[in-house]
N, C-alpha and C positions, 0 to 999 in steps of 0.2 A: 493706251488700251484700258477701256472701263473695268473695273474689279479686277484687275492687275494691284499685289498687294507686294508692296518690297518693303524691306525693314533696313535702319544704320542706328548703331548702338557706337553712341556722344557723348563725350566726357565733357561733362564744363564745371567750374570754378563757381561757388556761391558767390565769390570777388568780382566773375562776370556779370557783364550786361545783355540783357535781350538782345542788342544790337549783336552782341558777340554769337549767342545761340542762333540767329538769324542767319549769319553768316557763317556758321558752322553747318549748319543745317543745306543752304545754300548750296557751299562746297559737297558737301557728302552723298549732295545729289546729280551734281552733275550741273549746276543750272549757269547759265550764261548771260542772261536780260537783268540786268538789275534795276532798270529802271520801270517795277512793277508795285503796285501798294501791296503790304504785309502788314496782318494784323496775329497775333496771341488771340485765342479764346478760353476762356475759363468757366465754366459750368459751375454754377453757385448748388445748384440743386437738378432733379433728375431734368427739365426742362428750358428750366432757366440759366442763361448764359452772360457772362458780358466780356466785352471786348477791350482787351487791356489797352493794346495800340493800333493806330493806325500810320504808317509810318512810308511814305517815298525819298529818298534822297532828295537833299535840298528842299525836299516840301514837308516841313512841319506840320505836318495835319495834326498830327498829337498836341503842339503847342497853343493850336488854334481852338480846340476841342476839349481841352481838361483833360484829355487822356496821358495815361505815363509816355515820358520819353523813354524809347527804347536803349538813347544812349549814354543814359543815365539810371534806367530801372537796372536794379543786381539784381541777379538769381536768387540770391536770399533774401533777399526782400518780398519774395511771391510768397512764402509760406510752404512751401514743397513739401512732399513727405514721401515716404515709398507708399509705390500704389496710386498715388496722384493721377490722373490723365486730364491732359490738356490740349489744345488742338492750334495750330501753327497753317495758320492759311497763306500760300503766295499768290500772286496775280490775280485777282478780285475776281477779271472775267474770264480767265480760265477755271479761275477757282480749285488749283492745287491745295489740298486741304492733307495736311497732316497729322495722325492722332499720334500724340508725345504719353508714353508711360514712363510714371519714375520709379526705374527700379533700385535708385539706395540715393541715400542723400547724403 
């Protein structure tokens, strides 16, 4: 449903990996297809973004691409802070798009 807005409040670990938050993320929604591309976004400035990973099971598209591996990037490694927002897309052509708030670090 379009502008249907739900929210799940995620505990992770600085010791985790995106790969981890992906799959936490994942579960807390409900989702079943895993075999869809996921990417992290990051907003450098009010317009400008960039794309941390791009990542499918078995398909390294981040290794191929210079982008971070999701199962090897940690959480602390992003630079996090409270207040942060950052955005967590699944399946490209559905285009499940998640906006991520951090509220404590």
């Amino acid at each position: 449903m379009e502008g249907k807005k739900t929210s799940r409040a995620i505990q992770i670990l600085g010791s985790q990996t995106l790969e981890a938050l992906h799959e936490a993320i994942f579960q807390a929604y409900g989702r079943w297809d895993r075999d869809h591309l996921h990417e992290f976004l990051f907003w450098k400035g009010r317009r400008e973004r960039s794309s941390l990973d791009i990542h499918m099971p078995d398909l390294r598209i981040g290794a191929r691409t210079g982008l971070r591996d999701p199962d090897r990037t940690r959480i602390r490694s992003l630079g996090l802070f409270e207040g942060r927002t950052f955005a967590y897309r699944f399946d490209l052509g559905d285009d499940w798009l998640h906006r991520i708030d951090v509220d404590s670090v």
